[in-house]
N, C-alpha and C positions, 0 to 999 in steps of 0.2 A: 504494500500500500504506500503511494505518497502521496502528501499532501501540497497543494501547489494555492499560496497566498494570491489576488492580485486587487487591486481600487486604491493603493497606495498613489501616495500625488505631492504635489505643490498647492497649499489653498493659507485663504488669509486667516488670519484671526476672526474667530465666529462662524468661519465655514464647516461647512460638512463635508465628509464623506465616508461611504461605503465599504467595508475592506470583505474579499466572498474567501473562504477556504471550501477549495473543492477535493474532494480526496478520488483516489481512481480504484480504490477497490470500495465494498459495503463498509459503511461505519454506523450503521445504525444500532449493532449491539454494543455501541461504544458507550460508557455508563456517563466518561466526563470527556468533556473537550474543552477547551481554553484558548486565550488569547492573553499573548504573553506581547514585552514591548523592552527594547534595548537602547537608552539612550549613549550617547557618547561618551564613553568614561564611568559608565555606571554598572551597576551590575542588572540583569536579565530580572523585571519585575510581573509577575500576575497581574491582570489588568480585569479579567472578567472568566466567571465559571460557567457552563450551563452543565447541568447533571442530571440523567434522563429520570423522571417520575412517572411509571407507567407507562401505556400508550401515548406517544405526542406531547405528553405534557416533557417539561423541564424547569428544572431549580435555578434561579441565577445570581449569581452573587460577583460584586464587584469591587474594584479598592475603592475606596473615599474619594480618592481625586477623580474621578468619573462618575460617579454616582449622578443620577437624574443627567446625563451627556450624553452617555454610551448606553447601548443595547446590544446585548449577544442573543441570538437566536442561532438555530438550526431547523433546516430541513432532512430530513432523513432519505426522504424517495428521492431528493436529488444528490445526496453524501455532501452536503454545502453547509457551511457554517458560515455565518455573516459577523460581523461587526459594524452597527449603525454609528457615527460616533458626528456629534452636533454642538456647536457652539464651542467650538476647538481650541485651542491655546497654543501659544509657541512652546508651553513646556510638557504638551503633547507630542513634540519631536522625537522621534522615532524609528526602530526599527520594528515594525509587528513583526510578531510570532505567531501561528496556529500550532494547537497543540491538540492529538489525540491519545487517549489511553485505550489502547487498543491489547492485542495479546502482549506488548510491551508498549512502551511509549513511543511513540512518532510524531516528529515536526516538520514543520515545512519549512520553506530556503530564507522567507523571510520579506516582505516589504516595505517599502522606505512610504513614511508619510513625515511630510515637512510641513507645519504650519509658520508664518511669519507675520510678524507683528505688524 
């Protein structure tokens, strides 16, 4: 299975955007997936959870500094994982990360979102 990051960009402060992880094999028995983010000179932080609850549903838990910004969701019937992420900051600068736990853990290569002031 990989997972392949992409909606990473250039946008100004207060902008939006999108980030999709699409993985190429099934991840729907994947129990967690995440959205991890790597500033420069920092070390690799959690950024948001979703954790499957039954059919369809999912748990989502975020850090503080996103909280009521970002949105993590999944699709299952398309193996897509989203990251909604609104009203942005420069210290939202970034490297995302997708993360799946799968039979072991798997991440994807990585996309670059730059916001500027």
């Amino acid at each position: 299975v990989q997972l392949v990051e992409s909606g990473g960009g250039l946008v100004q402060a207060g902008g939006s955007l999108r980030l999709s992880c699409v993985a190429s094999g099934n991840t729907f028995r994947w129990n967690v997936m995440a959205w991890y983010r790597q500033a420069p000179g920092k070390e690799r932080e959690l950024v948001a959870t979703i954790i499957s609850v039954g059919s369809g549903g999912g748990r989502t838990n975020y850090v503080d500094s996103v909280k009521g910004r970002f949105t993590i969701s999944r699709d299952n019937a398309k193996n897509t994982m989203y990251l909604q992420m609104n009203s942005l900051k420069p210290e939202d600068t970034a490297v995302y990360y997708c993360y799946g736990l799968g039979p072991r853990p798997y991440w994807g290569q990585g996309t670059q979102v730059t916001v500027s002031s």
